[in-house]
Every structure is written in structure tokens, then in C-alpha cells.
Backbone as a ProteinNet text record, in pm:
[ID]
protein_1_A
[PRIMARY]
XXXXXXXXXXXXXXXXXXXXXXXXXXXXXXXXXXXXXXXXXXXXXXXXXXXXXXXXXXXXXXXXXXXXXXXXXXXXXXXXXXXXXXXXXXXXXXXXXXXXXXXXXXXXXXXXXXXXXXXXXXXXXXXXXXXXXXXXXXXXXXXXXXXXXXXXXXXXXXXXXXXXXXXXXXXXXXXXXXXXXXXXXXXXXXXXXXXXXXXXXXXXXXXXXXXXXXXXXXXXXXXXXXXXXXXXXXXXXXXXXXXXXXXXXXXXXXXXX
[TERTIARY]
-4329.6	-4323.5	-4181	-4150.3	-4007	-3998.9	-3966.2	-3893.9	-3778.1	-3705.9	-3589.8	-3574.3	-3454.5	-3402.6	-3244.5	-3249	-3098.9	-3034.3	-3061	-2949.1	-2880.6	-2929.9	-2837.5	-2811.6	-2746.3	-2690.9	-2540.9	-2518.7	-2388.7	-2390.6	-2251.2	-2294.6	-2270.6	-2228.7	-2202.3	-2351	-2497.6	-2547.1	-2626.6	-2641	-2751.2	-2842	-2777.3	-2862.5	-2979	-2909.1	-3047.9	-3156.9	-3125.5	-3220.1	-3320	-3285.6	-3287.4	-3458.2	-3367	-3462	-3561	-3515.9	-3662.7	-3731.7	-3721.4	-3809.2	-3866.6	-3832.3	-3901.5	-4016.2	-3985.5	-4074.5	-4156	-4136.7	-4256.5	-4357.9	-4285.2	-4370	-4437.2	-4421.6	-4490.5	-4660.7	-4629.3	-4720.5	-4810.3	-4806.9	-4820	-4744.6	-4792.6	-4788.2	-4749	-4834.9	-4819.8	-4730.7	-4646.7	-4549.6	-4409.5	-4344.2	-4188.1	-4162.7	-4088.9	-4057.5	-3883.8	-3822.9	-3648	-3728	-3608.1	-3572.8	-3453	-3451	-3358.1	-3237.6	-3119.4	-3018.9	-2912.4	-2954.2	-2871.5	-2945.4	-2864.3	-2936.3	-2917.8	-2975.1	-2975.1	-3088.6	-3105.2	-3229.3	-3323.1	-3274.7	-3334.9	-3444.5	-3381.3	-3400	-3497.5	-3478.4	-3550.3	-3715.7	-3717.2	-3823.7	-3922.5	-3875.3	-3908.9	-3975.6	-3976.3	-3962.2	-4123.4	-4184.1	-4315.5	-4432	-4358.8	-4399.5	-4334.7	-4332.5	-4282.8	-4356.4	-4285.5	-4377	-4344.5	-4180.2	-4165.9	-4032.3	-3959.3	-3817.4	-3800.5	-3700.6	-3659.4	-3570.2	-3611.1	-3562.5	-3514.2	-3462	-3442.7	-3517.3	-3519.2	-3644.5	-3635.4	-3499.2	-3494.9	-3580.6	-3506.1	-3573.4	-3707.6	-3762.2	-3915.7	-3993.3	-3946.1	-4012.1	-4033.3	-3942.7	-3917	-3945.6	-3927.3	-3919.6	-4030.7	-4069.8	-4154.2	-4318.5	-4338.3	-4495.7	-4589.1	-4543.9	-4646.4	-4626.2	-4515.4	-4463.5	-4515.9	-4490.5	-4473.9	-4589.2	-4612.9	-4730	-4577.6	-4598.1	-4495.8	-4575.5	-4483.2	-4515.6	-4552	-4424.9	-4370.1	-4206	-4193.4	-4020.7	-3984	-3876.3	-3808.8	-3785.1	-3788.2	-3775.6	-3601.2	-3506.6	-3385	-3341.6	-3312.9	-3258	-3119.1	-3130.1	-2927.4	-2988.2	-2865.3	-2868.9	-2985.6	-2896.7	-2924.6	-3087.1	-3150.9	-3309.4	-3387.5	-3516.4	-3612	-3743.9	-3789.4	-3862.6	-3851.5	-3932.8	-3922.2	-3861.9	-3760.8	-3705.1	-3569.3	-3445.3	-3340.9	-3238	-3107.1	-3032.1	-2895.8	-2872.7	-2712	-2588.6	-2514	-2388.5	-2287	-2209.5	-2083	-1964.1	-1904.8	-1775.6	-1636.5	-1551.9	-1417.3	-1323.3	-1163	-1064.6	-1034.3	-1095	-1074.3	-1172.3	-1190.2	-1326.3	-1281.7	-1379.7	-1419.9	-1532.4	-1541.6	-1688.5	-1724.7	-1842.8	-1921.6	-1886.3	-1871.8	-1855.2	-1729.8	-1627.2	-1474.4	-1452.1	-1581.9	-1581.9	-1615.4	-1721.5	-1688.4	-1588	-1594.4	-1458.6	-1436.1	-1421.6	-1371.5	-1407.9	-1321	-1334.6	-1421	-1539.7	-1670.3	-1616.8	-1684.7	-1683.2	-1861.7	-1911.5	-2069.8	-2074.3	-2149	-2208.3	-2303	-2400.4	-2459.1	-2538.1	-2564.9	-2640.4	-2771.9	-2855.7	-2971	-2987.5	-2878	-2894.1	-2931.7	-3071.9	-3092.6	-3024.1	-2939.2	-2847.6	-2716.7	-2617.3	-2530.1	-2477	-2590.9	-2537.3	-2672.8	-2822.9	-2918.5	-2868.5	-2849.9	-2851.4	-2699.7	-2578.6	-2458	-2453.7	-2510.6	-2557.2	-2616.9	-2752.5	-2833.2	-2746.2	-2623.8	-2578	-2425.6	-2366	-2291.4	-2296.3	-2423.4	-2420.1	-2542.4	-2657.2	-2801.5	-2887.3	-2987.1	-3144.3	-3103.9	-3109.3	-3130.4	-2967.8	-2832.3	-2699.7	-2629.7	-2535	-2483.8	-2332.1	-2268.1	-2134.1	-2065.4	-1930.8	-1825.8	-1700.1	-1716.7	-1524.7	-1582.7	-1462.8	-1463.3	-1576.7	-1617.3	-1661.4	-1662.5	-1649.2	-1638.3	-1762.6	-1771.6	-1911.2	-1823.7	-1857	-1775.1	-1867.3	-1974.6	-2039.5	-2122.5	-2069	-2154.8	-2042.6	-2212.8	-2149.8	-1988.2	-2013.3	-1843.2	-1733.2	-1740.4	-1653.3	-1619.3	-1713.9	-1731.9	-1628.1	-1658.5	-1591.1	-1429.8	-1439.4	-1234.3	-1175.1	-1255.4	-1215.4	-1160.8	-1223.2	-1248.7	-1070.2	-1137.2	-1043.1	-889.2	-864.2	-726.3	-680.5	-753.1	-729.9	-759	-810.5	-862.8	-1024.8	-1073.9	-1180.1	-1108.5	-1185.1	-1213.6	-1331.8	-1469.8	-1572.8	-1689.6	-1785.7	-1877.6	-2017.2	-2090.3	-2232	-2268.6	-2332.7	-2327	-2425.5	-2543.2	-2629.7	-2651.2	-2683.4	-2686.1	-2697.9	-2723.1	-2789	-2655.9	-2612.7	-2519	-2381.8	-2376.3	-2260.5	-2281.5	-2347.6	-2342.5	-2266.9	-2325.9	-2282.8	-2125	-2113.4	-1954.4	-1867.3	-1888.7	-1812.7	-1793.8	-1848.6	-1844.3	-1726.7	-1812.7	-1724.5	-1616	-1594.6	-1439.2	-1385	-1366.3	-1318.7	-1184.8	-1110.6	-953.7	-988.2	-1086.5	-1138.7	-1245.6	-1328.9	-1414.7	-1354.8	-1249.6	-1166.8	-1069.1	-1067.6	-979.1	-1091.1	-1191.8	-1286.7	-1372.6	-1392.8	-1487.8	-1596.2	-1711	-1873.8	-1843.7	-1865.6	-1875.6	-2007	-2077.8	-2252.4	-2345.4	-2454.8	-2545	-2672	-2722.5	-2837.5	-2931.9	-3024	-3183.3	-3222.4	-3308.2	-3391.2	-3516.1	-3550.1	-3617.4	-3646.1	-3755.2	-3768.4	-3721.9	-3719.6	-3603.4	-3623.8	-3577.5	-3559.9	-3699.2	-3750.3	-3869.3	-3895.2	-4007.3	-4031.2	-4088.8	-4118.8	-4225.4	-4277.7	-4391.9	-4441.7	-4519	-4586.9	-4612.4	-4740.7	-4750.5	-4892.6	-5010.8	-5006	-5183	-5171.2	-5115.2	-5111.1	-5283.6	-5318.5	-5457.2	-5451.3	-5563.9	-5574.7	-5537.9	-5606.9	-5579	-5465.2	-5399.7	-5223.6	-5145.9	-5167	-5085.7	-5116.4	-5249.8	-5251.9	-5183.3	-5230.5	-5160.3	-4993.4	-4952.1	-4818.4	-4779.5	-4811.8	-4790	-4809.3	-4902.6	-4907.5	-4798.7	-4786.7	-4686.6	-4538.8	-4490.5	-4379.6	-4392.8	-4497.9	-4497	-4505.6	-4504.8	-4516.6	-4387.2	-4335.8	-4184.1	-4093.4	-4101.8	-4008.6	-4011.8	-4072.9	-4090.6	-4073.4	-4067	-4093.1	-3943	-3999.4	-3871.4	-3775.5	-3851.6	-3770.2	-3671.6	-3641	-3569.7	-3479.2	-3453.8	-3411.5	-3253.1	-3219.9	-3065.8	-3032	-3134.6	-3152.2	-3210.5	-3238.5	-3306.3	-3195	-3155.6	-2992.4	-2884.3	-2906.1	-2777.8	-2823	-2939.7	-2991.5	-3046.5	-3025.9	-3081.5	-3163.3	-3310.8	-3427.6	-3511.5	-3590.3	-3641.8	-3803.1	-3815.7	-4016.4	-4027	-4141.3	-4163.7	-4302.6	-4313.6	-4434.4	-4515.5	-4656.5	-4698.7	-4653.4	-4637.9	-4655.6	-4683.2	-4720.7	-4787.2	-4666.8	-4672.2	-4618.7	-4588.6	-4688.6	-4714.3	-4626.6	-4576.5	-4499.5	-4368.4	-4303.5	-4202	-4176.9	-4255.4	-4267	-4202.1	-4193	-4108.5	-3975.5	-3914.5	-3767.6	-3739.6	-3833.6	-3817.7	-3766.1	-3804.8	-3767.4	-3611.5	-3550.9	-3388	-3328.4	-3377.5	-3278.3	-3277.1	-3120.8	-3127.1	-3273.5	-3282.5	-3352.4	-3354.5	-3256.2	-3177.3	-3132.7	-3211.4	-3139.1	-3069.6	-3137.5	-3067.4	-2954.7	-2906.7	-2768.5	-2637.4	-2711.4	-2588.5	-2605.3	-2672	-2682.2	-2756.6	-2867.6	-2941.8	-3115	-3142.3	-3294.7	-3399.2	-3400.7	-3523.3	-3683.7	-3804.1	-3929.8	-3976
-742.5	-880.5	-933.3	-1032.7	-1078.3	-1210.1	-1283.1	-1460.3	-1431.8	-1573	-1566	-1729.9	-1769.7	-1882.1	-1927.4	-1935.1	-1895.1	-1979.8	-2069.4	-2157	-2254	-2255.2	-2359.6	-2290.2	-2225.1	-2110	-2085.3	-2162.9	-2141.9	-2120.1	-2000.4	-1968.9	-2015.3	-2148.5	-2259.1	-2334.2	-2298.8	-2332.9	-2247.7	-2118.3	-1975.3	-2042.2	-2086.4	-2124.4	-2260.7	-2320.7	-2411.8	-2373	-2284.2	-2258.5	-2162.9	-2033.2	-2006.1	-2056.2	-2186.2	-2290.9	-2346.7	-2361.2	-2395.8	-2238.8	-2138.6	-2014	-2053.1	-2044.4	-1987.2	-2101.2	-2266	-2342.5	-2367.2	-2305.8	-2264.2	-2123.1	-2012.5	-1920.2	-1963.1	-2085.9	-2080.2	-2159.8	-2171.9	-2228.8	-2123.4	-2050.2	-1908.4	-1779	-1784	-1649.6	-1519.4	-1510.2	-1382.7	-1361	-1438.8	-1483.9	-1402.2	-1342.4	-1220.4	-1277.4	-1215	-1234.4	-1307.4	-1263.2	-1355.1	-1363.7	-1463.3	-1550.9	-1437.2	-1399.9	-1330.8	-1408	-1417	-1507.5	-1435.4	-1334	-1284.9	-1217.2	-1167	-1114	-1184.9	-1161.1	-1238.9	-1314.8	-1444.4	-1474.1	-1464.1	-1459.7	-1371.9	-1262.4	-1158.8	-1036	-1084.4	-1158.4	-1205.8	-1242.8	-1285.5	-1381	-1276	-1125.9	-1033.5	-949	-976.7	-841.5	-823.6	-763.3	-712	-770.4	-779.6	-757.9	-982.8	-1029.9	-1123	-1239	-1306.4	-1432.7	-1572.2	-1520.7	-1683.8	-1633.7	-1755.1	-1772	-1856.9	-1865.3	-2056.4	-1992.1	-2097.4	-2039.3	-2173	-2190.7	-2305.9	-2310.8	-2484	-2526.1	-2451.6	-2434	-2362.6	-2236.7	-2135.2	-2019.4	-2007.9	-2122.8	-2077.5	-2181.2	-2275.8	-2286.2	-2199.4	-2111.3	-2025.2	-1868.2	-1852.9	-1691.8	-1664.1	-1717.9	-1686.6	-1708.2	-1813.3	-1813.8	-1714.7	-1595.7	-1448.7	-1419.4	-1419.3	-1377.5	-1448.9	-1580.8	-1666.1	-1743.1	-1773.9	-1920.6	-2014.3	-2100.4	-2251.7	-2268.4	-2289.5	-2294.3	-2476.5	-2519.9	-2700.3	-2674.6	-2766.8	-2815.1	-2901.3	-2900.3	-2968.3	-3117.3	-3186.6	-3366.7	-3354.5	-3401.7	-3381.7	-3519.9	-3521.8	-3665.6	-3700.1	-3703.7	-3744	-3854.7	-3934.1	-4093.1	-4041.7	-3934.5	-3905.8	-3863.1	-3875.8	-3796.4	-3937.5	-3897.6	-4011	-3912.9	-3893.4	-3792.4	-3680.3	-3555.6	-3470.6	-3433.5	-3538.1	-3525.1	-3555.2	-3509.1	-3579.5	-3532.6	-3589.5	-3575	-3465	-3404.1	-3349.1	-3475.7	-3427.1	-3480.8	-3476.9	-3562.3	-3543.9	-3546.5	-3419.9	-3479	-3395.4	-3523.2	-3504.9	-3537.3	-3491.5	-3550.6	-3676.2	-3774.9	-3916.1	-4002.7	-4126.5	-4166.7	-4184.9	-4149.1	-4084.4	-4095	-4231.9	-4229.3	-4085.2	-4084.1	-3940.3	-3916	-4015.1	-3983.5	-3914.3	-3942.7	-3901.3	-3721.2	-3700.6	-3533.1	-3454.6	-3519.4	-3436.3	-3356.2	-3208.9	-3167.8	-3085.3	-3137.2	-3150.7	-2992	-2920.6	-2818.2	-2803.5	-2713.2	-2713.6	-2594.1	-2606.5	-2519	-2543.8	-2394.3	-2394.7	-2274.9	-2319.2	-2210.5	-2094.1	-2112.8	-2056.6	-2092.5	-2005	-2102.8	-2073.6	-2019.7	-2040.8	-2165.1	-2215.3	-2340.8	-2456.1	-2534.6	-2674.8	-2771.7	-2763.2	-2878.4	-2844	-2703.4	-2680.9	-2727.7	-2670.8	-2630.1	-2743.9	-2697.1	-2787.4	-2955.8	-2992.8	-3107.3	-3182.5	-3117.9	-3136.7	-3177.2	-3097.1	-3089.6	-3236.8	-3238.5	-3380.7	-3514	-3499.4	-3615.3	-3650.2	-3529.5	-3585	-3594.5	-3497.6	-3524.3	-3539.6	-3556.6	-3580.5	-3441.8	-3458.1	-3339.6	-3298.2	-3204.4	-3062.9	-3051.3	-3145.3	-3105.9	-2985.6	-2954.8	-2803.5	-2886.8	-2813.3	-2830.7	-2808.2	-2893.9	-2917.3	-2837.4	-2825.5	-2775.7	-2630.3	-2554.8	-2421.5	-2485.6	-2353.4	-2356.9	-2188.2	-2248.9	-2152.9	-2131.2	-1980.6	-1970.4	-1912.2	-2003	-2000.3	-1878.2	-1898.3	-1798.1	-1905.3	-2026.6	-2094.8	-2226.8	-2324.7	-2470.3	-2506.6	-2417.2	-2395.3	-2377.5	-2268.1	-2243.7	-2340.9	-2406.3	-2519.4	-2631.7	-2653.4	-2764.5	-2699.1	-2632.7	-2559.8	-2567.3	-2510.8	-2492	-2605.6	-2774.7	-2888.8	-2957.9	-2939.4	-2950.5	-2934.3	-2794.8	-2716.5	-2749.6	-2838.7	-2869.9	-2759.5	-2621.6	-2541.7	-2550.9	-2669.9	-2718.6	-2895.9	-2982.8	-3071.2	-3154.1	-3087.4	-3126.1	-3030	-3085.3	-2984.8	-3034.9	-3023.6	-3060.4	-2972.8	-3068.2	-2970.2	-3023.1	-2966.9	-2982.5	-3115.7	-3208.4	-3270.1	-3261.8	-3169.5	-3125.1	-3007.3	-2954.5	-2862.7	-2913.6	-3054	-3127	-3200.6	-3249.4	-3264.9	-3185.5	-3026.9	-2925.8	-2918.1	-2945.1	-2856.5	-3030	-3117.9	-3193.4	-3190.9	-3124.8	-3057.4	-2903.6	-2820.9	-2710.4	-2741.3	-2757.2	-2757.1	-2924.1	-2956.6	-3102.7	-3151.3	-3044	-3001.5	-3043	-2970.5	-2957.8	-3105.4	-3142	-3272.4	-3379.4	-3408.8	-3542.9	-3579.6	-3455.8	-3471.9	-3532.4	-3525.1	-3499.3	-3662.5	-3743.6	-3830.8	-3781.4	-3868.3	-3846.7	-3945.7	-3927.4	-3988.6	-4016.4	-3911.6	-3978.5	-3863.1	-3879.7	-3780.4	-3716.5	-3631.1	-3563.1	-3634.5	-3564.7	-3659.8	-3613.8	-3680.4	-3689.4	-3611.1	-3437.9	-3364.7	-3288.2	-3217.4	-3186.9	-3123.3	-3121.6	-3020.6	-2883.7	-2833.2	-2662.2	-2615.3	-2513	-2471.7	-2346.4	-2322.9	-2271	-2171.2	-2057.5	-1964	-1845.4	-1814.3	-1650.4	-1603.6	-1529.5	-1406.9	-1433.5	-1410	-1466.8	-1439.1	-1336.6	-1274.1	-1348	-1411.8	-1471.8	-1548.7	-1474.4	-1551.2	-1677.2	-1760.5	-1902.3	-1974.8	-1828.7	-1923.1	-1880.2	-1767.7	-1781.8	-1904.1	-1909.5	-2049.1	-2165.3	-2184.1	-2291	-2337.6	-2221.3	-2198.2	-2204.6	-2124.2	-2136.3	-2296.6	-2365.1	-2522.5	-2599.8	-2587.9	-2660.2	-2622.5	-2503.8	-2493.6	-2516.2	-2521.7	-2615.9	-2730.5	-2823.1	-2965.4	-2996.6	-2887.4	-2962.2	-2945.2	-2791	-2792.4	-2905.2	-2896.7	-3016.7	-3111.1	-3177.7	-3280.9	-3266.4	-3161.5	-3135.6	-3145.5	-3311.2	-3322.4	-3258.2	-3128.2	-3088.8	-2939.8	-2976.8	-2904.5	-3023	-3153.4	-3209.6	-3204.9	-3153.3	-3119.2	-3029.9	-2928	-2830.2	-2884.2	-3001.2	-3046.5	-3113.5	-3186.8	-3321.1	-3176.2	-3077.9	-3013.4	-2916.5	-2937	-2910.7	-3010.9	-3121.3	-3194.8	-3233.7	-3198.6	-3168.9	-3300.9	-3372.2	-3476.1	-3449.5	-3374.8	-3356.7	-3193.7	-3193.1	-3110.3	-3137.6	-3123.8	-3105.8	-3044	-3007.4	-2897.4	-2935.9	-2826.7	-2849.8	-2735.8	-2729.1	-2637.8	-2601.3	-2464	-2467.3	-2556.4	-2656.9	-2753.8	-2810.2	-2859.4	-2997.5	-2931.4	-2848.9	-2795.4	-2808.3	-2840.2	-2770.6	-2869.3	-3004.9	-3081.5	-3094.5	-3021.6	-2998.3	-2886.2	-2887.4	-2796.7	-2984	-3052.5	-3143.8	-3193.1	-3151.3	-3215	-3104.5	-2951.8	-2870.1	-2863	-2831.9	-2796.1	-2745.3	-2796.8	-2745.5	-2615.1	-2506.4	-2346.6	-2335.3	-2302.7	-2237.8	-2102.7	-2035.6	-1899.2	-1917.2	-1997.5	-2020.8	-2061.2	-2147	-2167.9	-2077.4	-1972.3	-1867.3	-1894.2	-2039.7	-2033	-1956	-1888.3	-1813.7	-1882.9	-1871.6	-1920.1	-1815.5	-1957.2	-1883.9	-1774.8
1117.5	1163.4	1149.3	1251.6	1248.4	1261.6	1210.7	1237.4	1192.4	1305.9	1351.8	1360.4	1351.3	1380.1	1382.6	1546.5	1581.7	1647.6	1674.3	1816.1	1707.1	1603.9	1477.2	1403.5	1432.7	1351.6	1302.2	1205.6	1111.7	971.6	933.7	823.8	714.2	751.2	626.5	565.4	684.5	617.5	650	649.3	601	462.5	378.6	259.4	271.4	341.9	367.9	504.3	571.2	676	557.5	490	391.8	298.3	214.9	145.6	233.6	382.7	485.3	448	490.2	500.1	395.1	235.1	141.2	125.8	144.2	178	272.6	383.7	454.2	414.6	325.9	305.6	200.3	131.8	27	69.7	211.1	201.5	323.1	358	423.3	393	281.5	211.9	292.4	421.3	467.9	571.2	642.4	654.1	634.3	708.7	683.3	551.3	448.8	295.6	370.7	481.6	484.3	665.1	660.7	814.3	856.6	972.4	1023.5	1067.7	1033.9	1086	1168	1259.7	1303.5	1446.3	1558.7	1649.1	1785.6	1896.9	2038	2040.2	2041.9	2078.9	2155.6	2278.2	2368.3	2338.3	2301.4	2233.7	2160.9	2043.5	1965.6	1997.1	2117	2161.4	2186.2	2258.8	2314.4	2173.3	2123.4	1997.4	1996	1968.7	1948	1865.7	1737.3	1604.7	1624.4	1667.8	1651	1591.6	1477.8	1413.6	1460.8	1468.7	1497.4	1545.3	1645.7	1698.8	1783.4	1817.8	1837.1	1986.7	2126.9	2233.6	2287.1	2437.8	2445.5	2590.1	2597.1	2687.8	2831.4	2880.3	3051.3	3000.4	2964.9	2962	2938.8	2881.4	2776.9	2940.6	3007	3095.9	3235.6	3265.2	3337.3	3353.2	3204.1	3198.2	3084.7	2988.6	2907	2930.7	2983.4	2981.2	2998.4	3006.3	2980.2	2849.4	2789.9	2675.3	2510.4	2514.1	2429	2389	2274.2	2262.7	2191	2241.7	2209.1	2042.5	1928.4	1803.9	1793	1835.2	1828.7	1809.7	1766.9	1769.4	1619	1596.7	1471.6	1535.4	1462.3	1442.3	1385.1	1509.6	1462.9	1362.1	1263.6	1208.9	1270.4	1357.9	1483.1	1538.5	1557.2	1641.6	1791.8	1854.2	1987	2003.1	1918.7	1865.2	1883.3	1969.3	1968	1946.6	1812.4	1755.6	1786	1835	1858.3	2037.1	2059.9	2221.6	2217	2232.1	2221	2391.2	2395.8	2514	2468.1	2566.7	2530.8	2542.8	2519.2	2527	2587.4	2681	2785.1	2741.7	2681.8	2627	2728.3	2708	2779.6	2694.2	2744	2633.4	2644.6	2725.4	2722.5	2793.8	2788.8	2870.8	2994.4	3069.1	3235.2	3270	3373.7	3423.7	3508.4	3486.4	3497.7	3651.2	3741.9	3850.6	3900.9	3799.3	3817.4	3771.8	3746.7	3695.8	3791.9	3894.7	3971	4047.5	4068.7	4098.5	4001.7	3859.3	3771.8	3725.9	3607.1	3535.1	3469.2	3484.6	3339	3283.4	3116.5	3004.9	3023.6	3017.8	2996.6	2920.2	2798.8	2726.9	2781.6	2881.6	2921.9	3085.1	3201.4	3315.8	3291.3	3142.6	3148.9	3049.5	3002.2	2915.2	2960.2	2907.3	2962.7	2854.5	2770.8	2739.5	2803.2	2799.4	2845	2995.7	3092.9	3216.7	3288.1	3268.1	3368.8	3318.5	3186.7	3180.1	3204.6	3216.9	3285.9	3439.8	3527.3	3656.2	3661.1	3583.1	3620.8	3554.2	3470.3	3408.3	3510.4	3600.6	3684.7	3808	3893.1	4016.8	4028.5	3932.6	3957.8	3969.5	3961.7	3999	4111.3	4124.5	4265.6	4322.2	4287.7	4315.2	4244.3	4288	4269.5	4256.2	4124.7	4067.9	4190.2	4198.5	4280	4259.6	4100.8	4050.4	4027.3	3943.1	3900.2	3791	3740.9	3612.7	3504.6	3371.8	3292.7	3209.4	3224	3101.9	2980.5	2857.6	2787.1	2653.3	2685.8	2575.9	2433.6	2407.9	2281.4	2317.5	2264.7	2258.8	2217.6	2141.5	1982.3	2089.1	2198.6	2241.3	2339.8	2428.2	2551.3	2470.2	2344.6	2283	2256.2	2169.3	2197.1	2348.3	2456.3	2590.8	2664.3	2612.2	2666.3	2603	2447.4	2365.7	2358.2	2424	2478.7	2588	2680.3	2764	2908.3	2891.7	2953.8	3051.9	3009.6	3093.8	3095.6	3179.8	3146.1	3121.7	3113.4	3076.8	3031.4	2939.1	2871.7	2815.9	2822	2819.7	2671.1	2544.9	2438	2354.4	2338.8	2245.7	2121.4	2136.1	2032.4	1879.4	1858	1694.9	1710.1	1790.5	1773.2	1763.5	1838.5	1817.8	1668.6	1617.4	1524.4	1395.6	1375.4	1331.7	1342.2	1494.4	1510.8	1442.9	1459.1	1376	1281.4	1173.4	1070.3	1072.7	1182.6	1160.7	1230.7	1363.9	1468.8	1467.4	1331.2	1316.8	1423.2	1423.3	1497.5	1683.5	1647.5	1848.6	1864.4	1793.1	1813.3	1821.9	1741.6	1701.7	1861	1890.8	2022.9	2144.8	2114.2	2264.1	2239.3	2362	2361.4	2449.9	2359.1	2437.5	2556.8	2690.3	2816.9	2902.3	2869.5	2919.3	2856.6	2847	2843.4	2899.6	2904.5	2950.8	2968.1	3070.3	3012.7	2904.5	2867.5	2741.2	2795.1	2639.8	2670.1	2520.1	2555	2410.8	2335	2218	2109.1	2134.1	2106.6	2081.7	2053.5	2104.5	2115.1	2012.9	1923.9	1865.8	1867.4	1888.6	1991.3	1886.3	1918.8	1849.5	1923.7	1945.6	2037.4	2073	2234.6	2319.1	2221.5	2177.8	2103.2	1973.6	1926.7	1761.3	1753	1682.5	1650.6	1606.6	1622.2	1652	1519.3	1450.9	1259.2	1221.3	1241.6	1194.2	1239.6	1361.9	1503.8	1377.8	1345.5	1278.7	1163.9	1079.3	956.8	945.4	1041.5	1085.8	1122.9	1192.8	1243.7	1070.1	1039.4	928.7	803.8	775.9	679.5	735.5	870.4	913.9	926.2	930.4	913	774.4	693.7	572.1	497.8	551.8	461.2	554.3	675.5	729.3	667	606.7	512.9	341.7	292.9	129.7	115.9	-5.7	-85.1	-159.1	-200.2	-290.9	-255.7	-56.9	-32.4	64.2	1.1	126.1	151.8	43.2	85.9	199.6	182.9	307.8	424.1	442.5	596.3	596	517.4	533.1	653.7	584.1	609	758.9	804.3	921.3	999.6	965.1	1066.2	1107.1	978.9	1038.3	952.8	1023.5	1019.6	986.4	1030.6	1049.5	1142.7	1209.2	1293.3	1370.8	1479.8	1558.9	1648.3	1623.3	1657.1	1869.6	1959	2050.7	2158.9	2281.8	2383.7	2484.8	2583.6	2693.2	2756.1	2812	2895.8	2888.6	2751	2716	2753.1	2788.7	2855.4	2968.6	3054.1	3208.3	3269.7	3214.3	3262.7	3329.2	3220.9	3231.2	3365	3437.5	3578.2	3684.2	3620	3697.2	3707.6	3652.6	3599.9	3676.5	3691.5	3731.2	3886.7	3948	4085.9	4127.4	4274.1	4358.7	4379.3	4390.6	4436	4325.7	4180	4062.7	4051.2	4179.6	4179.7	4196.9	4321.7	4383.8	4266.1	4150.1	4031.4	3937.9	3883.7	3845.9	3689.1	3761.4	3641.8	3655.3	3577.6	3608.8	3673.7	3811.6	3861.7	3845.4	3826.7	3813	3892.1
[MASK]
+++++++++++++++++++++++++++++++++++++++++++++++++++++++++++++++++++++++++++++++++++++++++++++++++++++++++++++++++++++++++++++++++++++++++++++++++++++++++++++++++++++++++++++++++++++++++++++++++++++++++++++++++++++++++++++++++++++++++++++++++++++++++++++++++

């Protein structure tokens, strides 16, 4: 068996993702003995033997629904968080109405990303439009923000809970960059384990993450992740976010169904 938890993934704080595992195993015992902090997520999602792993909303509405049962999502404690749903973020090196980007240089972490790349698209030229300027796939939020930063892009679409993080880590590259608009509002990061998971693990599993998301006596480790609560949730509640992306996802080289 394998759990995984990867898209917040820095190793300044391995130790409190860490203190989440051991407080969720304590309350499901049978449960992997470590959290895997390393690996492709992707990959991850795929794995066999799989308990748990964290994907993001494009892909898991698109490409997974044979694969996956939806676990729920983390309750981010960030301004940009309205319970378990929050927006990406528009940042440039100076303020620029959104309309003046078009054209403009992107840094994208990824074109299967719905904060990176689908929710960039819908925050400067709207649902079903196709980017105007060059654009760069930069490989991770981290890098979209240096790229913006250096002056090598001029705009970047970046995770809310991940921007959070990198103000912490890339203080040098954030301080330079202003937020200019943001994403729609969609649900957090998706939690997933494997289609056949029997009904009473799923459960068991949901409940011992709603309860460590909350247990005081690891809250330094949620302070330092961001994590507010958690809530159980379904495929379904995903399927939405097919609404924000281009019409012709093949054509921008994000995974169409």
C-alpha cells in the first residue's frame, strides 16, 4: 500500500506533513506506517496498491474517473480560501489590468494544470479563449514565479496555497511580483485512492482526515501547511471545472476527455 502527498511539497516542511500522517494513522491504524514525499504524482495516482494521493482538479476531471475514487480535499487556512474552494493567483512585476496581458509572455507550470494554465486562460481572456503571446512551460509554480520575477515571462497563474509557501521559500522572487487578478473559484486539491477501495476503508479513511485536520495537538503542523479542516467529497464535485477550460483543450496542449 502507498500514500502520497505531493503538490505541497517542500522540504522545509516534510516534518509537519509528517505529524499530519502519524495523526491520521492513529486513528486508522491500518493505514501505510510513512507518507511518501517524493515521486510524480501522476505516477502516483496510477500505482496499484494505492491508499491515498493528492492530484489536481483538471486531470482528476478528465483523465481519472476510471481510475480514482475522490477521497475530499483540505480546508486551506489562506485569505484566498472560502472553505474547501479557493482561486489562483495573477501575478506580474507591476499592476496590469488583466486585459493589458494579453499578448503578453506566460510562465506555466504545467498545460494539464487547472490553477497554472486552465485558470490563467479564464482570468485573462475568459472560458473557451486560447492564449495570444508565447508561452513557457516552466515545470512548477516555484519556477513560473522566478521566470515572472527575472523578467523572462511577464505573467503567471500560481496556486494559492502554493503561493503562500513560496513567500516563505522564494522571498527574493515574490517581493518583486504583484497579485493582478485571479482565477475562478474551484475546489482545493483533490485527494484520491483507488476505484475498488471498499466502502468501510473510504470511510474510515475520510474520518480519520477530518479529524487529524483538526487535532490540536499537531497544530503547528497544519499552521505550517495551511490546513484548516478537511472534507469528505465525490467525483462529481469536480466536473465543474470542465466549465472554465477552453472549448479545443487539445489545441493548447491541455488533456482533453
Amino acid at each position: 500500500m502507498t500514500a502520497s502527498i505531493l503538490y505541497y511539497r517542500f522540504p522545509d516542511v516534510d516534518w509537519a506533513y509528517r505529524d499530519l500522517w502519524r495523526a491520521t494513522r492513529r486513528r486508522a491504524p491500518w493505514l501505510p506506517e510513512s507518507l511518501a514525499l517524493d515521486g510524480d504524482p501522476d505516477a502516483r495516482c496510477r500505482e496499484p496498491g494505492l491508499v491515498l494521493a493528492q492530484t489536481c482538479g483538471w486531470p482528476l476531471a478528465t483523465d481519472y474517473r476510471e481510475s480514482v475514487r475522490v477521497v475530499g480535499s483540505f480546508v486551506p487556512a489562506i485569505p484566498e480560501a472560502a472553505g474547501a474552494s479557493y482561486h489562483a493567483l495573477v501575478v506580474a512585476r507591476r499592476p496590469t489590468p488583466l486585459r493589458d496581458l494579453r499578448g503578453s509572455r506566460a510562465a506555466v507550470n504545467a498545460f494539464h494544470s487547472l490553477s497554472g494554465w486552465v485558470s490563467l486562460l479564464w482570468a485573462v481572456h475568459g472560458p473557451g479563449a486560447a492564449w495570444e503571446g508565447p508561452v513557457r512551460e516552466s515545470g512548477s509554480h516555484r519556477e513560473s514565479v522566478r521566470l515572472v520575477a527575472d523578467g523572462a515571462a511577464d505573467v503567471a497563474c500560481i496556486d494559492a496555497v502554493t503561493w503562500r509557501h513560496l513567500l516563505r521559500c522564494e522571498p527574493d522572487a515574490t517581493s518583486r511580483l504583484t497579485i493582478v487578478g485571479h482565477g475562478p473559484r474551484v475546489p482545493t486539491l483533490p485527494l484520491v485512492t483507488r476505484r475498488d477501495v471498499p466502502a468501510r476503508d473510504l470511510a474510515e479513511l475520510r474520518r480519520a482526515l477530518t479529524e487529524a485536520a483538526v487535532d490540536p495537538s499537531i497544530a503547528a503542523a497544519r499552521e505550517a501547511l495551511f490546513i484548516a479542516g478537511f472534507v469528505a467529497r465525490e467525483y462529481e464535485d469536480y466536473l465543474p471545472v470542465r466549465d472554465v477550460a477552453p472549448s479545443d483543450a487539445r489545441t493548447l496542449g491541455l488533456r482533453a476527455s
